[in-house]
C-alpha positions in Angstrom: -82.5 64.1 -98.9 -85.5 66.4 -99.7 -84.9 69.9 -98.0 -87.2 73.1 -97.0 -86.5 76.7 -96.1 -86.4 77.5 -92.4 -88.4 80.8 -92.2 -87.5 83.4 -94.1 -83.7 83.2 -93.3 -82.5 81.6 -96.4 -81.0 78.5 -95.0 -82.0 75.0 -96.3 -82.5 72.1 -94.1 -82.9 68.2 -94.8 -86.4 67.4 -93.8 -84.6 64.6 -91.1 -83.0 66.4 -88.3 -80.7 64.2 -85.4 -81.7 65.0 -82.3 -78.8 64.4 -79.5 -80.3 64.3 -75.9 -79.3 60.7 -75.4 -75.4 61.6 -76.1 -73.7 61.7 -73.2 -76.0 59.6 -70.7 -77.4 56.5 -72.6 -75.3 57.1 -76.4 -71.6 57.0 -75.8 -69.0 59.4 -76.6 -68.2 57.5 -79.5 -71.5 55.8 -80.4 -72.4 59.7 -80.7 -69.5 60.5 -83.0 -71.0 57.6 -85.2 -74.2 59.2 -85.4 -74.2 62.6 -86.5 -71.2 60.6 -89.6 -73.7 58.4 -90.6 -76.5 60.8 -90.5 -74.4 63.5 -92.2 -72.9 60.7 -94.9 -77.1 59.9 -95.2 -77.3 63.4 -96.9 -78.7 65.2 -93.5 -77.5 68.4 -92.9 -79.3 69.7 -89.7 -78.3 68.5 -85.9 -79.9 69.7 -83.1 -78.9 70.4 -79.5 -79.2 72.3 -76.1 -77.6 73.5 -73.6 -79.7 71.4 -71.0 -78.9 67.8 -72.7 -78.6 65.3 -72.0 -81.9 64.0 -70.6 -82.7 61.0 -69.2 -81.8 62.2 -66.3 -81.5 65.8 -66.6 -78.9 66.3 -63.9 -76.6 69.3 -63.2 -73.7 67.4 -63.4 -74.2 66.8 -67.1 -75.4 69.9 -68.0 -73.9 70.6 -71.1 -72.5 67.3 -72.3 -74.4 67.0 -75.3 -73.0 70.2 -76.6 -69.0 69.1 -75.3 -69.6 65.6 -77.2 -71.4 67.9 -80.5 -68.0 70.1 -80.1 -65.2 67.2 -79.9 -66.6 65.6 -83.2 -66.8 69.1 -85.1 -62.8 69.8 -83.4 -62.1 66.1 -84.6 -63.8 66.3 -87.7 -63.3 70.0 -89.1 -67.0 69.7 -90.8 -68.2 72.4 -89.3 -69.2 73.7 -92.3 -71.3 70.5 -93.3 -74.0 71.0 -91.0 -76.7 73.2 -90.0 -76.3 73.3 -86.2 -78.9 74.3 -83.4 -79.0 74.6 -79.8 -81.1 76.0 -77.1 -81.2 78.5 -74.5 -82.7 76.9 -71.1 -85.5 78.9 -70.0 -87.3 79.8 -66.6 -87.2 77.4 -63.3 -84.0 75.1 -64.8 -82.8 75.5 -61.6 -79.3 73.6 -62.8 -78.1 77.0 -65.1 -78.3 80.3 -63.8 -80.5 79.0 -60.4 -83.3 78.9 -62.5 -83.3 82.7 -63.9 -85.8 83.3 -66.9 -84.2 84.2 -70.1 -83.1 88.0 -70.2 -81.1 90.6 -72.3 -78.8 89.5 -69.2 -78.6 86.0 -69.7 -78.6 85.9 -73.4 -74.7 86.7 -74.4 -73.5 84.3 -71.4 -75.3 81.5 -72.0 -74.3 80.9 -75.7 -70.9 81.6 -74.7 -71.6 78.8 -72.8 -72.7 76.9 -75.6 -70.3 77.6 -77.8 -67.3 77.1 -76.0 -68.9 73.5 -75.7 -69.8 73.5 -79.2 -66.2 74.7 -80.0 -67.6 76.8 -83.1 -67.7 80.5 -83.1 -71.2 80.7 -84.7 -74.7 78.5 -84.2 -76.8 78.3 -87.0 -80.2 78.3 -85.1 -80.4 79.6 -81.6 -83.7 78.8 -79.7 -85.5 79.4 -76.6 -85.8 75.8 -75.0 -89.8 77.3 -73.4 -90.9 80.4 -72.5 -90.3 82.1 -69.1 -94.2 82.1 -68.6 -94.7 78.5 -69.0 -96.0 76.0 -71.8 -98.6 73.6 -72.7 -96.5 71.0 -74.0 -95.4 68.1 -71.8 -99.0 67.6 -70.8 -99.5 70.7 -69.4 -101.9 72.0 -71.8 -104.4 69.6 -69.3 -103.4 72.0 -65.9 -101.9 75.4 -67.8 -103.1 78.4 -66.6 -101.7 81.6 -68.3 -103.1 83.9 -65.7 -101.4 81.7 -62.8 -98.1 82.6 -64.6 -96.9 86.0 -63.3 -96.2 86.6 -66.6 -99.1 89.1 -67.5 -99.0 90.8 -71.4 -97.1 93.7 -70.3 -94.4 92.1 -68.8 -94.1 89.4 -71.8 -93.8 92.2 -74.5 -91.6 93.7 -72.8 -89.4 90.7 -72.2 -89.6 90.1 -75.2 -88.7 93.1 -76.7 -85.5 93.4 -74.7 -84.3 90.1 -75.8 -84.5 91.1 -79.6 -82.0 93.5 -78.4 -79.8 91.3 -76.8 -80.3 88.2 -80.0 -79.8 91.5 -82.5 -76.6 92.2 -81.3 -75.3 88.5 -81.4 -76.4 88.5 -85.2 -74.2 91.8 -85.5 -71.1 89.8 -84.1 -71.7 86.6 -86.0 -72.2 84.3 -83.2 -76.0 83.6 -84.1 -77.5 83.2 -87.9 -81.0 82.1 -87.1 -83.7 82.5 -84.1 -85.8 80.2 -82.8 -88.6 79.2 -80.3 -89.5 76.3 -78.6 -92.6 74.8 -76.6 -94.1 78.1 -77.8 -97.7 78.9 -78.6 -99.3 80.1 -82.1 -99.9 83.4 -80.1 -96.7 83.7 -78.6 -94.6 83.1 -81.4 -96.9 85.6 -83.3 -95.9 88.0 -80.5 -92.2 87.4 -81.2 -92.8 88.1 -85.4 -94.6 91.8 -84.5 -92.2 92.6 -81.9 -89.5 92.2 -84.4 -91.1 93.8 -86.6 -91.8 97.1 -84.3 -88.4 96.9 -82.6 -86.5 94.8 -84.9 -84.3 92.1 -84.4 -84.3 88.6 -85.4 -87.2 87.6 -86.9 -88.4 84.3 -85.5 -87.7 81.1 -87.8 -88.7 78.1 -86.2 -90.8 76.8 -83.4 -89.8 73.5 -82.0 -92.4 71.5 -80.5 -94.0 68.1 -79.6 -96.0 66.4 -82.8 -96.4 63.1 -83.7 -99.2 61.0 -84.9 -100.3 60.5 -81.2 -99.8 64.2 -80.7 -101.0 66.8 -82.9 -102.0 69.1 -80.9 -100.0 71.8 -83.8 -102.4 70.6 -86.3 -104.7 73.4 -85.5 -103.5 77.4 -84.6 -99.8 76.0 -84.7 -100.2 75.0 -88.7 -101.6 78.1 -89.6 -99.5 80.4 -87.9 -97.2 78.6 -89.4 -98.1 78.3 -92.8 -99.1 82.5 -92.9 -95.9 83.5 -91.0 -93.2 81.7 -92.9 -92.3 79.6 -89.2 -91.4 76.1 -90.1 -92.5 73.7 -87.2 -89.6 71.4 -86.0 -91.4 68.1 -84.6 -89.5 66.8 -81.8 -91.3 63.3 -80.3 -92.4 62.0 -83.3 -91.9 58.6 -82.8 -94.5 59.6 -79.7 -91.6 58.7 -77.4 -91.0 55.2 -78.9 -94.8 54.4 -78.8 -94.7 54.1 -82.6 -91.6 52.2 -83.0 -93.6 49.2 -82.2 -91.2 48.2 -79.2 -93.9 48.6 -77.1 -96.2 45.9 -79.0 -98.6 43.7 -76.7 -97.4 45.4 -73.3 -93.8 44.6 -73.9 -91.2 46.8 -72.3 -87.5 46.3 -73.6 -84.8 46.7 -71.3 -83.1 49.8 -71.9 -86.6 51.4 -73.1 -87.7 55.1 -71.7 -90.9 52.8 -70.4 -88.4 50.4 -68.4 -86.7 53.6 -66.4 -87.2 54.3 -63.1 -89.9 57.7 -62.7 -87.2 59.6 -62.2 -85.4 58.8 -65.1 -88.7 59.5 -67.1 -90.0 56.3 -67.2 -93.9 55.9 -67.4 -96.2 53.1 -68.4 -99.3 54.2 -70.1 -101.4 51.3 -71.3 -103.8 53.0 -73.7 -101.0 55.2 -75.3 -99.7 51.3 -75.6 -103.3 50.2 -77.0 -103.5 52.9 -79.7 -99.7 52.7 -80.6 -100.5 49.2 -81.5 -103.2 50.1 -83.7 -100.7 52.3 -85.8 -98.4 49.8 -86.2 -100.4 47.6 -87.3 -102.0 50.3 -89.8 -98.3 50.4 -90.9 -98.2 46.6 -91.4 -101.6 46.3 -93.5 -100.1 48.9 -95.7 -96.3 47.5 -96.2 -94.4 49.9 -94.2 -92.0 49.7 -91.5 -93.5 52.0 -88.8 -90.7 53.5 -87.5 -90.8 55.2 -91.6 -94.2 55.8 -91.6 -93.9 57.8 -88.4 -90.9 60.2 -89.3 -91.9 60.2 -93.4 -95.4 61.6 -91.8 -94.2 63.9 -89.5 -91.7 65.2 -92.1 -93.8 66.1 -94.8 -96.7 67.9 -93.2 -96.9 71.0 -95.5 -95.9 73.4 -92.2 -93.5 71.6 -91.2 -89.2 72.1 -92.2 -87.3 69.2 -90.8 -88.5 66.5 -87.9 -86.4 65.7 -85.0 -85.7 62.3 -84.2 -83.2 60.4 -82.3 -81.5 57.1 -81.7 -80.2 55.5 -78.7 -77.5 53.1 -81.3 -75.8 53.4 -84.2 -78.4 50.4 -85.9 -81.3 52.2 -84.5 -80.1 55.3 -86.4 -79.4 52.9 -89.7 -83.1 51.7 -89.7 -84.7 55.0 -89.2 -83.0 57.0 -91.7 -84.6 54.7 -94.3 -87.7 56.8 -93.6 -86.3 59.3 -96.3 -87.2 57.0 -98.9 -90.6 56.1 -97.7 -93.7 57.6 -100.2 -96.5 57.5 -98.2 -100.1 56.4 -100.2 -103.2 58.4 -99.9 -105.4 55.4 -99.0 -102.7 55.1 -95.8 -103.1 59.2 -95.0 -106.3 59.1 -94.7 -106.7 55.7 -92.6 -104.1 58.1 -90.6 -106.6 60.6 -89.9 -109.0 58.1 -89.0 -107.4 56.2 -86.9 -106.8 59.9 -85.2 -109.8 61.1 -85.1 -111.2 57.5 -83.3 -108.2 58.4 -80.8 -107.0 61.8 -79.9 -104.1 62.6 -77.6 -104.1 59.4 -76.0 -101.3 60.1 -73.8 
């Protein structure tokens, strides 16, 4: 499997990532175990976590699950060494960890304790911010967000910032931390992160993990360049649009099991134009020969700012058909009815 630099840290990483918030609530123990074989056997190298999962509910008594069920296969196993792994440190208002405490020079060092004691591992290859104390657009908020609403004015953010370099610096000392991330982060304030490093020092940021798809592209702007001129390789999570391009959701249908067929709590929302428009990319997939579950990932993957996409499977045969997407070659008459079909229909949920 094709892979690209993440930042300027001199890791590698397969352009596929599996993404594990389902384990522990809707993927199994074992089913999970499955998973991240099969994706490693696939020739991905690059697993993804947090210390939040799993979702779908997010409940406080399963914070941390994910990363127990990531830790049992890598005790079982003894692959470490075989993947690139990455979790995430929750940030303000997760009122489940640390009553909701924004992250902090304080909170740093305990929290991926936390995480690695779950992880049973004495290092994480990529440690991220899950969203900034001040608040994010992503998740639809970029509709309501108001930056000067936050309590978080620019004072206060550098120096937040500044004091967590500190605290990341000295888990890069001990060993515990290889690689630094953000999340749910804007183009300016992951540019903040880059020239505080760079006037404090510390861990220069790597990544930036956020929400793109073809029915969200919201990066495709400041994000890409930033990007691009920074050396910060995006990390698409969503991009199956939260299953709208699988084509499960074809003619108004809602499978049992589905996100869509959840109760609102458990994060279940029915959105008939996302529906519509999802329908008019797979079909755009179908006129051109391709599955469009491939099309989705092989697009998301291969964006020129982008290092590996995020995706992840409820079963076992889910993950089988999707990681066919590494072998999909996308054709330039298809790109650019992409962009079309984009351009007739941004953001439409």
């Amino acid at each position: 499997m094709k892979k690209n630099p993440l930042g300027r840290t001199g890791i590698s990483v397969t352009e596929l990532c599996l993404g594990t918030m389902t384990f522990g609530t809707q993927t199994t123990s074992d089913e999970a175990h499955a998973q991240i074989d099969m994706a490693l056997d696939r020739g991905i190298n690059f697993v993804d976590t947090a210390e939040m999962y799993p979702v779908n509910p997010v409940a406080k008594e399963t914070i941390g699950r994910t990363e127990e069920i990531v830790g049992d296969w890598i005790a079982a196993s003894g692959r470490r060494s075989d993947m690139i792994l990455a979790t995430k440190h929750s940030g303000e208002g997760m009122r489940f960890v640390r009553d909701g405490a924004p992250i902090s020079s304080k909170t740093i060092r305990e929290t991926l304790e936390g995480s690695l004691k779950r992880l049973k591992t004495d290092y994480v290859d990529l440690y991220q911010f899950h969203w900034p104390n001040r608040g994010s657009y992503m998740f639809r908020k970029n509709w309501a967000y108001d930056p000067s609403a936050s309590g978080w004015d620019r004072t206060r953010i550098v120096e937040n910032i500044e004091e967590c370099l500190g605290a990341l610096q000295d888990e890069v000392q001990r060993g515990t931390i290889r690689a630094f991330g953000l999340s749910n982060e804007s183009a300016w304030g992951t540019t903040q992160w880059i020239e505080a490093a760079a006037r404090v020092g510390g861990p220069r940021v790597a990544s930036l993990q956020n929400e793109y798809s073809l029915m969200c592209r919201m990066a495709d702007t400041d994000v890409a360049e930033m990007c691009v001129h920074e050396d910060v390789g995006l990390l698409p999570f969503s991009p199956l649009a939260c299953g709208y391009l699988t084509g499960k959701y074809s003619g108004g249908a809602v499978p049992d099991g589905s996100r869509m067929s959840l109760s609102p709590q458990m994060g279940g929302r029915r959105n008939d134009r996302a529906m519509e428009i999802a329908d008019k990319y797979v079909a755009l997939a179908g006129a051109h020969g391709v599955d469009p579950i491939h099309m989705a990932l092989a697009w998301s993957a291969r964006r020129p700012f982008v290092a590996s996409s995020i995706f992840g499977a409820t079963t076992l045969a889910q993950l089988d058909h999707a990681l066919g997407a590494a072998d999909i070659v996308l054709s330039d008459e298809l790109m650019a009815a992409l962009d079309d079909l984009h351009r007739a229909n941004p953001m439409p949920y």
